[in-house]
BAFI-3210 file (N, C-alpha, C; in Angstrom, 3 decimals, decimal comma, padded with zeros to 6 digits):
// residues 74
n [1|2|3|4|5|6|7|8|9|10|11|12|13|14|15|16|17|18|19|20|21|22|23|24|25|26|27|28|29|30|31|32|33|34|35|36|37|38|39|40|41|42|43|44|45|46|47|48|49|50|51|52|53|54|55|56|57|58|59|60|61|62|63|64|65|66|67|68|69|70|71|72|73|74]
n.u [025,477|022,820|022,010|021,528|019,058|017,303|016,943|015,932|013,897|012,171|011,964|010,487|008,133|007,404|006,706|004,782|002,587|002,114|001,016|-001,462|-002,678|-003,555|-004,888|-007,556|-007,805|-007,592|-006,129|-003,316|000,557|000,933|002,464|005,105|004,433|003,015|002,732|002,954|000,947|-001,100|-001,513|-002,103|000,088|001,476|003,637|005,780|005,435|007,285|007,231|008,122|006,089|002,991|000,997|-002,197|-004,201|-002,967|-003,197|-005,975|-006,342|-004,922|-006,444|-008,677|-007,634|-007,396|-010,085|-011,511|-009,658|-010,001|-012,899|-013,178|-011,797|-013,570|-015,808|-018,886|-022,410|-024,501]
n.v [028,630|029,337|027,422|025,452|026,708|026,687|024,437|023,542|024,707|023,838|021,306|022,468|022,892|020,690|018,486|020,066|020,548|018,061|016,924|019,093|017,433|014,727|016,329|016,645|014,440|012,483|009,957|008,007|007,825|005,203|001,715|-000,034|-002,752|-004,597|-002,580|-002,685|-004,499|-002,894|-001,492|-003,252|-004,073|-007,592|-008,785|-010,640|-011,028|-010,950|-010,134|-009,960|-009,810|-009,377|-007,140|-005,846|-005,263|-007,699|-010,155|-009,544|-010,798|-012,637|-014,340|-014,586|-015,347|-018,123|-019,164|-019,453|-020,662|-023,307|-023,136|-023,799|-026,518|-028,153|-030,425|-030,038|-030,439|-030,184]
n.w [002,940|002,206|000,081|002,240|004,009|002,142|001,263|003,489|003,605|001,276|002,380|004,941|003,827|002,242|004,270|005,884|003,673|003,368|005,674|005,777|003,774|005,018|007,050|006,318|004,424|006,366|005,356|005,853|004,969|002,473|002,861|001,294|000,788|-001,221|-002,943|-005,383|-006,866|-006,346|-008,247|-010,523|-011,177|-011,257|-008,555|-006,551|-003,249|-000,440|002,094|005,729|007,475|006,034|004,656|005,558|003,186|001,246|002,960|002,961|-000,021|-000,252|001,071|000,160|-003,097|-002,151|-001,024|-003,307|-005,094|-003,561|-003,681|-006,467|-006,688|-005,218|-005,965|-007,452|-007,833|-010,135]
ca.u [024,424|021,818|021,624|020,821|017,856|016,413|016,766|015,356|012,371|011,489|011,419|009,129|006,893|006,580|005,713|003,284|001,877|001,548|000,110|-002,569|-003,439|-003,878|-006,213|-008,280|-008,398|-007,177|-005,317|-001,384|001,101|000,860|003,821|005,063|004,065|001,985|002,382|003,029|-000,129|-002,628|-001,567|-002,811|001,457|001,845|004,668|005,773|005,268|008,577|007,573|008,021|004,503|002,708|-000,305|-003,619|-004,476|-002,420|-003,263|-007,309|-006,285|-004,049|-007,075|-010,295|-007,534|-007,381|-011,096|-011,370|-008,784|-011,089|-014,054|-013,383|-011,082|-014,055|-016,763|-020,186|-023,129|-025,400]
ca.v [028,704|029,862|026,391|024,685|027,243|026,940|022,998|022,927|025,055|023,093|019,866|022,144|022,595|019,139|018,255|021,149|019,842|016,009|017,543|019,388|016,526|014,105|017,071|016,736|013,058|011,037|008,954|007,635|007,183|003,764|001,181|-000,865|-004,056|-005,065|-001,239|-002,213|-004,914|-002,286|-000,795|-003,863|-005,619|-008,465|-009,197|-011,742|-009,980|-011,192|-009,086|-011,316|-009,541|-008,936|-005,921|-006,465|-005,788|-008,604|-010,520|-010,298|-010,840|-014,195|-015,453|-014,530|-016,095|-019,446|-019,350|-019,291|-022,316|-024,194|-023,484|-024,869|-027,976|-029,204|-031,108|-029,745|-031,543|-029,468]
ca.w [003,926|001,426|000,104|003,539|004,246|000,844|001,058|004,897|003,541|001,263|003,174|005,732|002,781|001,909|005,753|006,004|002,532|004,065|006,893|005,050|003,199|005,954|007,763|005,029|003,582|006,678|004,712|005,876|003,605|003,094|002,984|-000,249|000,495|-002,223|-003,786|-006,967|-006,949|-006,222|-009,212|-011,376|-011,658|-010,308|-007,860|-005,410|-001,689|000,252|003,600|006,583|008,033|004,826|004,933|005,408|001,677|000,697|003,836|002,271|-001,568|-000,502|001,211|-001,505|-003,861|-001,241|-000,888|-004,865|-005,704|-003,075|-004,477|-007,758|-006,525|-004,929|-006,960|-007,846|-008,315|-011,104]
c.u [023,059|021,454|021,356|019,613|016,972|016,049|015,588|013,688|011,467|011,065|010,193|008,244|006,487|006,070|004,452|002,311|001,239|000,744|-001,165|-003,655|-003,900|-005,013|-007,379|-009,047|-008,454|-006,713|-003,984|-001,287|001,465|002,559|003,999|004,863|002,945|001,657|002,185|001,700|-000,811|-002,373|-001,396|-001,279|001,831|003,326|004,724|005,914|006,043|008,521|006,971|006,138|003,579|001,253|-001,200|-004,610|-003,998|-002,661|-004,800|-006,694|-006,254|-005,487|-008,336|-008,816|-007,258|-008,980|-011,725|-010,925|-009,790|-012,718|-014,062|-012,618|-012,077|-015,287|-018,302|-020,813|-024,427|-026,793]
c.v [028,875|028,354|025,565|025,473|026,863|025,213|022,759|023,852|024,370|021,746|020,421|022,212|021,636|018,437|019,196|020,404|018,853|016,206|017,530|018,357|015,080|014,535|016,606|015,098|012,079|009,753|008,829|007,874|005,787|002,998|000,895|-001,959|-004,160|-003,715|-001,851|-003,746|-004,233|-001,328|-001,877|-004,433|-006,609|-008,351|-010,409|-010,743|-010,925|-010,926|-010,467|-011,184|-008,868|-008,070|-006,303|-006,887|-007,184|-010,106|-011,317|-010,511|-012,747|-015,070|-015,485|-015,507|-017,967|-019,840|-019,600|-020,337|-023,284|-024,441|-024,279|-026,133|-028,974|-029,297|-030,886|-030,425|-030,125|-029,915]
c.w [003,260|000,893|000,938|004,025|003,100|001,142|002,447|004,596|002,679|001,686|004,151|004,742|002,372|003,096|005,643|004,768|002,856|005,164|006,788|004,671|003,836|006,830|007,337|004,462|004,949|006,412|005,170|005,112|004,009|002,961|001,519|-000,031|000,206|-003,107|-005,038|-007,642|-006,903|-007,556|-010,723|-012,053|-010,640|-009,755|-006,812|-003,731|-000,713|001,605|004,455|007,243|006,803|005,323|005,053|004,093|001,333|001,478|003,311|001,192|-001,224|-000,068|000,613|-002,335|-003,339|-001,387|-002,623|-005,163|-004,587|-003,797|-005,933|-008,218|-006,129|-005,795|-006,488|-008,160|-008,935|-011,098]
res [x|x|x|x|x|x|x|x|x|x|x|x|x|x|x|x|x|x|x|x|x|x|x|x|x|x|x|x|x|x|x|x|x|x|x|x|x|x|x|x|x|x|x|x|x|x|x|x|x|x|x|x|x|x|x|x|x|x|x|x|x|x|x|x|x|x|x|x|x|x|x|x|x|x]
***
């Protein structure tokens, strides 16, 4: 029994904690689609509804391959 109180206190401590720090920053916790891009490795992003981050990136890098497919006059 002593190990199910000890375990259920600290889970409330890590709520209370997330809590806190939400009071405070207003920040979620965010999802993983595209986590491990915002931390500068590429991946391929698989999610059928992909995030908004990834949502702007795909289309600055669309707006980008356009710009320099089409022909400049200097």
């Amino acid at each position: 029994m002593i190990y199910f109180i000890a375990t259920f206190v600290v889970f409330l401590l890590v709520v209370v904690a997330m809590s806190i720090g939400y009071i405070f920053d207003k920040k979620t916790i965010g999802g993983s689609c595209g986590g491990l891009a915002s931390v500068g490795i590429e991946k391929s992003c698989d999610c059928d509804d992909p995030c908004e981050n990834r949502k702007n990136k795909n289309a600055e890098a669309e707006r980008i391959a356009k710009f320099k497919s089409e022909e400049q006059i200097l």
